[in-house]
C-alpha positions as CSV (number, residue, x, y, z in Angstrom):
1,X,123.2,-61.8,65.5
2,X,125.3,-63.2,63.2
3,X,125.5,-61.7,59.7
4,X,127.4,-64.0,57.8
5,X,125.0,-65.5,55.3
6,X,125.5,-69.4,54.7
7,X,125.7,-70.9,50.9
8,X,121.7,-71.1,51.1
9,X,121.4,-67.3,52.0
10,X,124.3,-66.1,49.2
11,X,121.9,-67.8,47.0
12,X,119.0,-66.3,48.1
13,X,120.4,-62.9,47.4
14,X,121.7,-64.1,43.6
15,X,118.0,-65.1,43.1
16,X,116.9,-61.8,44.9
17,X,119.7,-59.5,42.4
18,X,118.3,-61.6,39.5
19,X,114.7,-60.9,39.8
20,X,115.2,-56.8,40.4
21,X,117.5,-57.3,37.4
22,X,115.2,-58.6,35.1
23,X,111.7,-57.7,36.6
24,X,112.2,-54.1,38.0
25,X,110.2,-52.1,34.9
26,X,112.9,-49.5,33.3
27,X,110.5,-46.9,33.4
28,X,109.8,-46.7,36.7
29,X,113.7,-47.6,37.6
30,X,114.1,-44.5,35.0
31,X,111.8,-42.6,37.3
32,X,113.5,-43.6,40.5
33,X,117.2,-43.3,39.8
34,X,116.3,-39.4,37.8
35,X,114.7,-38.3,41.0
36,X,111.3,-38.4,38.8
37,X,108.0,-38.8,41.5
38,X,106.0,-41.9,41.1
39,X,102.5,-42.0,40.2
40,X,100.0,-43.7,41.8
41,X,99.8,-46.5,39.2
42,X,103.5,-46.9,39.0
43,X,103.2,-48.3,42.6
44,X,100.6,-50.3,41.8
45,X,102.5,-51.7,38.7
46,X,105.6,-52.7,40.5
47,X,103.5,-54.1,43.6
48,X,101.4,-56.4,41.8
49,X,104.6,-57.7,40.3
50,X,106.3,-58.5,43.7
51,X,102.7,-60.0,44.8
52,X,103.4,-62.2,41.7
53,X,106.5,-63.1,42.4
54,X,105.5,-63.8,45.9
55,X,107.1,-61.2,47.7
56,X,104.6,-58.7,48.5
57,X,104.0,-59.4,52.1
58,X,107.3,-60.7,53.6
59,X,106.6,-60.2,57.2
60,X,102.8,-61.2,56.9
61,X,102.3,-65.3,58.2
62,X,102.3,-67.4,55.4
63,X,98.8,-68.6,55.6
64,X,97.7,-65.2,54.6
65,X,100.2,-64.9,51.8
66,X,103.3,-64.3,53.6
67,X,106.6,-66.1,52.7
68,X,107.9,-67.3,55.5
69,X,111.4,-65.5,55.4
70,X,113.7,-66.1,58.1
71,X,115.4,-62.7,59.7
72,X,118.4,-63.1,57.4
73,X,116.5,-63.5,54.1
74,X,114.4,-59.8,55.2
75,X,117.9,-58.5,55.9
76,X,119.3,-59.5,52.3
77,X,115.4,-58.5,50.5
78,X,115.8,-55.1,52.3
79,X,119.5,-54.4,51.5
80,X,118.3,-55.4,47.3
81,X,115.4,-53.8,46.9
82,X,117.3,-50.6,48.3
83,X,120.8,-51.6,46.2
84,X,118.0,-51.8,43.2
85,X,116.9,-48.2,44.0
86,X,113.1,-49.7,44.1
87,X,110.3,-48.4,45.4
88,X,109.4,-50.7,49.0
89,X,105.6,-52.0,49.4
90,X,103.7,-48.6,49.9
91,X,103.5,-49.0,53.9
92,X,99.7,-48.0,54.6
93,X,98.4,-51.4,53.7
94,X,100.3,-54.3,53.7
95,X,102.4,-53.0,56.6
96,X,100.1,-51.3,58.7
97,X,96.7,-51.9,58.5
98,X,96.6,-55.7,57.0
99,X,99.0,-56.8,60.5
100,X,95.7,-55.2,62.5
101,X,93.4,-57.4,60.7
102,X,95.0,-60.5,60.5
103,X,95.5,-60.0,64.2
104,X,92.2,-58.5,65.8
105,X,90.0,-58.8,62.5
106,X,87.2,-62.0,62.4
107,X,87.3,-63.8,59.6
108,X,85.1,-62.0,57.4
109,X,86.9,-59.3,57.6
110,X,90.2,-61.4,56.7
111,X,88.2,-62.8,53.8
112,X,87.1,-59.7,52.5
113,X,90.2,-57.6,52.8
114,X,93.5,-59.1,53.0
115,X,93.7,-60.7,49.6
116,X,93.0,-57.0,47.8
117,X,95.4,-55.5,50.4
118,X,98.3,-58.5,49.5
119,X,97.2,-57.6,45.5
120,X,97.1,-54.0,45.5
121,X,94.1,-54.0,44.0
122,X,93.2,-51.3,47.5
123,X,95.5,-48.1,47.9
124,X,94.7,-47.4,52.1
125,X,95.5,-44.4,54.3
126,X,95.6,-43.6,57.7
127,X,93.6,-42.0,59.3
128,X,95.0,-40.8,62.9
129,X,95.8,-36.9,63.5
130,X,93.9,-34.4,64.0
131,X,94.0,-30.6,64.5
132,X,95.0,-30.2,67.8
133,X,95.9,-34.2,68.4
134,X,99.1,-34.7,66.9
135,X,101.5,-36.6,70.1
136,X,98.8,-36.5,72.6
137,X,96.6,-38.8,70.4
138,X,94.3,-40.0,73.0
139,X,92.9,-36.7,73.1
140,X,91.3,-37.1,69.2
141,X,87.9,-36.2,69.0
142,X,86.5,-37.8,65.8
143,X,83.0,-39.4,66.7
144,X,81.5,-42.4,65.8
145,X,78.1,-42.6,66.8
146,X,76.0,-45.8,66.7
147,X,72.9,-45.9,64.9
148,X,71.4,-49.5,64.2
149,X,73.9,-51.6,62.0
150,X,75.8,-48.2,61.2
151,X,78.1,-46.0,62.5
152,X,77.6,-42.2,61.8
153,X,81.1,-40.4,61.5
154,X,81.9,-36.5,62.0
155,X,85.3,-35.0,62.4
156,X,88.7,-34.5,60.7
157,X,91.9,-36.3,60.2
158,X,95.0,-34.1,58.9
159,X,98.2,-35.1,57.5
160,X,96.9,-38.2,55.7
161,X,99.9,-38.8,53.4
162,X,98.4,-40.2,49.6
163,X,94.9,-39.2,51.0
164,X,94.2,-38.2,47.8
165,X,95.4,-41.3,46.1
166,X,93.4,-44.2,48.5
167,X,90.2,-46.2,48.1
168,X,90.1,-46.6,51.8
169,X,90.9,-45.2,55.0
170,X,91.4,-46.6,58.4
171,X,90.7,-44.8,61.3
172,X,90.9,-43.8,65.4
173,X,87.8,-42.9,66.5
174,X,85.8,-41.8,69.6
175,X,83.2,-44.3,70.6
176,X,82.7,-43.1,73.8
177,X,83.4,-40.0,76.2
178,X,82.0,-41.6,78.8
179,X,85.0,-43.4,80.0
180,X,87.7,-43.3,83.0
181,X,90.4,-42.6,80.4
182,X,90.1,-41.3,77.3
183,X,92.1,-44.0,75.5
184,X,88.9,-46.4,76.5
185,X,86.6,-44.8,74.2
186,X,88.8,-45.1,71.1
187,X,87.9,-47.6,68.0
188,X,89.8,-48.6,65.0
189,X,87.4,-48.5,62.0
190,X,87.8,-48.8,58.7
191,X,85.8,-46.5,55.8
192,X,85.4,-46.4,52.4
193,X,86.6,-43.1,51.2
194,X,83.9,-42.8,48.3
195,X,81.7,-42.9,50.9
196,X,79.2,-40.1,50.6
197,X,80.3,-36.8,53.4
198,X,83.9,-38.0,52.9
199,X,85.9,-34.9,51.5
200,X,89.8,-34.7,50.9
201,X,91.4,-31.1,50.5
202,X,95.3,-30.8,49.8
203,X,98.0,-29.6,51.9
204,X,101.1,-28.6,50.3
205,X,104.2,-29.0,51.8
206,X,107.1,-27.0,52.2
207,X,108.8,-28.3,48.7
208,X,105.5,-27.8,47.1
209,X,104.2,-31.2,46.8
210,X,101.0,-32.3,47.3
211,X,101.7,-35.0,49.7
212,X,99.7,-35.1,52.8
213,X,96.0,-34.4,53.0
214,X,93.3,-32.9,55.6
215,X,90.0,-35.5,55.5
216,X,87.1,-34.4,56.5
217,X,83.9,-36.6,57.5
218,X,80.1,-35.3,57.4
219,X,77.2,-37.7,58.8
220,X,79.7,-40.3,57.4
221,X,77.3,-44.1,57.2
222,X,79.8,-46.7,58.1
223,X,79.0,-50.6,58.5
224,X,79.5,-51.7,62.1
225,X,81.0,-54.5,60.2
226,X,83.5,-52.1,59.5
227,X,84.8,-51.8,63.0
228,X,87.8,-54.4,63.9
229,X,87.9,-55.9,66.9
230,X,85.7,-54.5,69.7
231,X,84.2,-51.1,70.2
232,X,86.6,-49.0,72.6
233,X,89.8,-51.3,72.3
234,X,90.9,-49.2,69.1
235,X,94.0,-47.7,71.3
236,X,95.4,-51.3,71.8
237,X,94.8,-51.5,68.2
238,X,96.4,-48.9,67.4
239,X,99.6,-48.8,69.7
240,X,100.0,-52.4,67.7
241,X,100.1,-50.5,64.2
242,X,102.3,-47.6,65.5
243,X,105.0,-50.3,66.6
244,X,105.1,-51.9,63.2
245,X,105.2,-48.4,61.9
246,X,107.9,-47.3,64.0
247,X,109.9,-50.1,62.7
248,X,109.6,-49.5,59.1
249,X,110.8,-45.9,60.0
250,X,114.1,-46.9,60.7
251,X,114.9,-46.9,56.9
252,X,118.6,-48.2,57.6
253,X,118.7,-49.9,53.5
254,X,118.0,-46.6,51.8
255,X,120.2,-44.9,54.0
256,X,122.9,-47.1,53.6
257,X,122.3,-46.9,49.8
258,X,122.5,-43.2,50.1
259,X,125.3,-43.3,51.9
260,X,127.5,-45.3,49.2
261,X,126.0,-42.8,46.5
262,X,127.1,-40.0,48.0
263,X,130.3,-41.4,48.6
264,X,131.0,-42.4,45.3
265,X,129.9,-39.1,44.0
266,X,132.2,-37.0,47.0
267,X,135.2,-39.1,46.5
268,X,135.3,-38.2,42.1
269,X,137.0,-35.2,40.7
270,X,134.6,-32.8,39.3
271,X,135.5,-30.5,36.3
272,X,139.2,-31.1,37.4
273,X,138.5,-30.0,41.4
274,X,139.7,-31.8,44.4
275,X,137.2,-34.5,45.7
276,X,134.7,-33.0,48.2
277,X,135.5,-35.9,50.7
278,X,139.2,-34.4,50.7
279,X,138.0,-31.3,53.1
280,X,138.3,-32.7,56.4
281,X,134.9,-31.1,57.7
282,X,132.6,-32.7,55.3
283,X,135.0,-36.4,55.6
284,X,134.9,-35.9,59.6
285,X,130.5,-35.4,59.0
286,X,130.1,-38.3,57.0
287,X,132.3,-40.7,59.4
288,X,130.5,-40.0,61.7
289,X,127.0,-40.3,60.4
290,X,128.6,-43.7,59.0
291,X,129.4,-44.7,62.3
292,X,125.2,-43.4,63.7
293,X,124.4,-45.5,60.4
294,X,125.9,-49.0,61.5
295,X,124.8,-48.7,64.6
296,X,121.3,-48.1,63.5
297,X,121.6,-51.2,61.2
298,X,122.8,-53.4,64.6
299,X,119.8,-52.5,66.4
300,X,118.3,-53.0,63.0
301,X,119.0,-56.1,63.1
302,X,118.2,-57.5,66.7
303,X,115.1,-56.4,66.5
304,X,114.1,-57.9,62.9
305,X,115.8,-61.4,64.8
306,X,113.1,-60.6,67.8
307,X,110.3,-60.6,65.2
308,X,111.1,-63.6,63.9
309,X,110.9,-65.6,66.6
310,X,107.5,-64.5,66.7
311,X,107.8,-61.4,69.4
312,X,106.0,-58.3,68.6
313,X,108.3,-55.1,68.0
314,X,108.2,-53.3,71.5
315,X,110.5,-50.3,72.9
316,X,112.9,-51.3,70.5
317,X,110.7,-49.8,67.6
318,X,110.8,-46.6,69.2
319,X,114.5,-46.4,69.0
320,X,114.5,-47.6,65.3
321,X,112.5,-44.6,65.2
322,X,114.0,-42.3,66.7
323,X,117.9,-42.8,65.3
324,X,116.7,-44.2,61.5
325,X,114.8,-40.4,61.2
326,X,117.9,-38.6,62.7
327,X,120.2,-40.6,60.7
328,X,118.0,-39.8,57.6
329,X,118.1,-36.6,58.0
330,X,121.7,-36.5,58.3
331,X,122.0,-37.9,55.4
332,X,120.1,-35.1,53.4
333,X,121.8,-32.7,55.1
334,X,125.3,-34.0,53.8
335,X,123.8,-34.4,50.4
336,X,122.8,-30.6,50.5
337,X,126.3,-29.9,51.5
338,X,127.7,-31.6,48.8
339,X,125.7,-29.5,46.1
340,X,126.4,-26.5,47.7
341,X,124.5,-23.4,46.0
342,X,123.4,-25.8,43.5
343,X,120.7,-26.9,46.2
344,X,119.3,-23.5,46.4
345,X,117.4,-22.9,43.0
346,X,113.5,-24.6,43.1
347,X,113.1,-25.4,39.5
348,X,110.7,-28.5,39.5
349,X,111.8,-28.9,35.6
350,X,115.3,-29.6,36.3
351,X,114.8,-32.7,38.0
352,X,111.7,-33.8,36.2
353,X,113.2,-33.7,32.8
354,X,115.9,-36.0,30.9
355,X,119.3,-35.0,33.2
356,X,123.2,-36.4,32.9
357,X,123.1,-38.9,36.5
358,X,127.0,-38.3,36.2
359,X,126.3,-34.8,36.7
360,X,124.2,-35.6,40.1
361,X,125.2,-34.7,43.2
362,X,122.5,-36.8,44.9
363,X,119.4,-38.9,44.0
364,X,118.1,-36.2,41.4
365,X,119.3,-32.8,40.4
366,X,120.9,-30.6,43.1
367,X,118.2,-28.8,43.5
368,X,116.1,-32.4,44.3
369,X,118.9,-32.6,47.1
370,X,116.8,-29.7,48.8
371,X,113.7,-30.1,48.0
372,X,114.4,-33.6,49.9
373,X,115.6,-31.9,53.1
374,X,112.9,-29.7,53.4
375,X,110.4,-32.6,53.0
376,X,111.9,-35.2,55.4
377,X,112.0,-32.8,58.1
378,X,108.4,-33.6,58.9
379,X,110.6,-37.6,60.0
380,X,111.0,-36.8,63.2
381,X,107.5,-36.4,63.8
382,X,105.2,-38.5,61.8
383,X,105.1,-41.9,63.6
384,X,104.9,-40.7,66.8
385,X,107.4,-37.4,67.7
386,X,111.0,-38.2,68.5
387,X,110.5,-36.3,72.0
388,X,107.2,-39.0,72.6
389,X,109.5,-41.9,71.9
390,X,112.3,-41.2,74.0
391,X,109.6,-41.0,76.8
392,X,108.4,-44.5,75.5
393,X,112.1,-45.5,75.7
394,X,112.5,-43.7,79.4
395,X,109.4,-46.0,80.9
396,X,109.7,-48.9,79.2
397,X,113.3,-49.7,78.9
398,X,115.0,-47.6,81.4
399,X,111.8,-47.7,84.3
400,X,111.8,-44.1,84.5
């Protein structure tokens, strides 16, 4: 692919810079460059003002809102929005469930859901773990039973990141046991979490956050109107919405973004010391996750160029997957090295208070550097585990 960008694409990006430099709301680029977590609202905020600007749906087909972006024009809109230090489109919505109803939903269901989704005017979540059906997926055993024009759901969902936060949920669930393979009796259906029997109780992660969420469904009265697509086709569904997910994993904007952060910051005296990037271990680490990091943004690339000729992300996704987490990761491990014993101390108040930026090691206090690792070690397995994909990658890429 060739990543020149014509007169017509160098003025895309000017128009792109100009709008996150005059329409990006201080407060929440305050938030964002201080290492400050975003409320719920502050999403919202800055969504609705991409959707009214247009750009709240750039991979979505323009006759549901989409702008009709070629490969290139993504490329530039991803490498902005990261450059900007703004927060992306919160995924659960507009990148993963509206793509299943555009594609497999009737038109109802279009009608009555995409234009909230494309507005933020809905906050989803997803609904796919369980205990004890993590990888092996097709082993879930959330029930939906059919009664009349209903459907009566029992069963749990865990990990559901912003559970706590969403209007709705969209969900795997078991149809029917009484198939030849399990992944028969799965259906994709979507439920209103104030539904009554619908209970959300926190998990708190290692960093102490309150991020992810067990869900928990009692004699649960769902509309079959509800259900996308048909009844037992809900794996197809959702092997569709894993891809797309897989994709958006790769992350290779906000890690190049990172990336030129951290160098900027290694490569400064501090207090009259020698530049960390001067010790050949840490300069002979970060070459080298440079050199992971531009390879990820090739293969980055060729598959965003695939997409746009209208294929669906296949294999490839899995890859994204697999190196954009690593890479990630390496990333927050370098910025832990780089604070040093600064990382150590967990004082929420350091980061979450008015702090110098030219005394940052990283995005946020030193301590935020850690605090960062420790969450995104849970990347290589959301999304489908790292050791699952390279066995997607083995059968479908190398015929293994």
């Amino acid at each position: 692919m060739n990543v020149n960008l014509s007169a017509e694409e160098l003025a895309f990006r000017d128009e792109v810079r100009k709008f996150f430099a005059e329409k990006y709301p201080a407060d929440i680029r305050y938030k964002t460059d201080n290492g400050i977590e975003l409320e719920r609202d502050d999403y919202i905020r800055w969504q609705k003002i991409l959707y009214q600007q247009g750009w709240a749906a750039i991979n979505w087909p323009v006759e549901y809102g989409g702008t009709g972006w070629t490969a290139v024009q993504k490329y530039i809109f991803a490498n902005e929005i990261a450059e900007a230090n703004a927060p992306d489109m919160v995924a659960f919505g507009v990148k993963m469930v509206a793509p299943i109803i555009y594609t497999f939903g009737d038109d109802e269901q279009k009608k009555r859901f995409l234009p909230d989704i494309l507005q933020s005017n809905v906050w989803w979540c997803q609904g796919y773990s369980e205990p004890g059906s993590g990888s092996d997926l097709a082993s879930l055993k959330m029930r939906a039973d059919r009664d009349g024009d209903h459907y009566i759901v029992n069963g749990t969902k865990t990990w559901t990141t912003l559970g706590h936060m969403a209007d709705w949920i969209f969900c795997l669930v078991r149809t029917s046991s009484d198939v030849a393979r399990r992944q028969e009796g799965i259906s994709f259906l979507l439920i209103d979490m104030s539904t009554p029997g619908v209970s959300v109780k926190p998990i708190i992660t290692i960093e102490g956050d309150r991020e992810v969420n067990e869900v928990h469904f009692e004699n649960v009265s769902v509309p079959v109107e509800n259900l996308i697509g048909e009844e037992g086709k809900g794996w197809t569904y959702g092997k569709v919405l894993l891809q797309h997910e897989r994709t958006n994993l790769a992350g290779t904007a906000r890690s190049k973004f990172r990336m030129r952060r951290l160098k900027a910051k290694t490569t400064q005296s501090v207090h009259g010391a020698e530049p960390l990037m001067k010790d050949r271990n840490f300069a002979r680490k970060f070459a080298a996750t440079e050199i992971e990091l531009k390879a990820l943004e090739y293969t980055d690339l060729r598959t965003l160029a695939a997409v746009a000729t209208g294929k669906a992300p296949g294999p490839e996704s899995s890859i994204l997957k697999i190196r954009g987490t690593e890479v990630a990761q390496a990333i927050d491990a370098l910025y832990v090295e780089a604070a040093g014993y600064y990382s150590l101390p967990f004082v929420p108040s350091q980061y979450a208070v008015d702090f110098p930026l030219q005394d940052r090691i990283g995005a946020g206090s030193e301590s935020r550097s850690s605090l960062r690792y420790f969450n995104n070690r849970k990347a290589s397995i959301y999304g489908g585990s790292n050791e699952i994909q390279r066995n997607i990658v083995s059968k479908h890429v190398l015929g293994l």
